[in-house]
C-alpha positions, 0 to 999 in steps of 0.5 A: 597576479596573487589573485590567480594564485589565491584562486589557483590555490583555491581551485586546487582546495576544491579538487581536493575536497571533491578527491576525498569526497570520491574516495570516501564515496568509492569505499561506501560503494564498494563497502555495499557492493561487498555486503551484497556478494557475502549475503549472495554467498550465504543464500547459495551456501544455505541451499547447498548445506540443506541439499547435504543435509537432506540427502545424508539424513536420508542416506545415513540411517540405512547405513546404520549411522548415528553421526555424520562429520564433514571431514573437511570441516573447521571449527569456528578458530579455523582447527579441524573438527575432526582430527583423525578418521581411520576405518570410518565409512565415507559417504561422499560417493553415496551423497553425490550420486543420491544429489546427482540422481535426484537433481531436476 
């Protein structure tokens, strides 16, 4: 009899041995899995900025304007870049047709 209660107890050590091995395993790959969707995330982010940038850098000038701020945009803290747009010309529209019309 205590011999099956010292291997009881030690079939239940090894359980949890291998519970903590397969958690911390789970938290690895899920830790690597998550890295890969956020380099994912920045490649097509990457491509749709540089789409942006070069349509408004076309766009831009023929509408005689110096600076483009992305109204939507926040600063690293998470605040605003711009507060207040009163009477500036939004080129949203402009944009969307000119990606849309030279879109494959």
């Amino acid at each position: 009899m205590p011999e099956s209660k010292q291997a009881e107890a030690e079939i239940n050590e090894l359980k949890e041995a291998a519970r903590t091995k397969i958690a911390n395993a789970d938290a690895t790959v899920r830790a690597k899995k998550e890295k890969e969707l956020q380099e994912v995330a920045m490649k097509k982010r990457e491509t749709i900025v540089q789409k942006l940038t070069g349509s408004i850098s076309q766009l831009a000038p023929s509408r005689g304007l110096n600076l483009v701020f992305d109204s939507s945009g926040k600063s690293l803290s998470g605040v605003p870049i711009l507060v207040s747009a009163r009477d500036l010309p939004d080129l949203t529209d402009d944009v969307v047709s000119h990606l849309a019309s030279s879109s494959p």
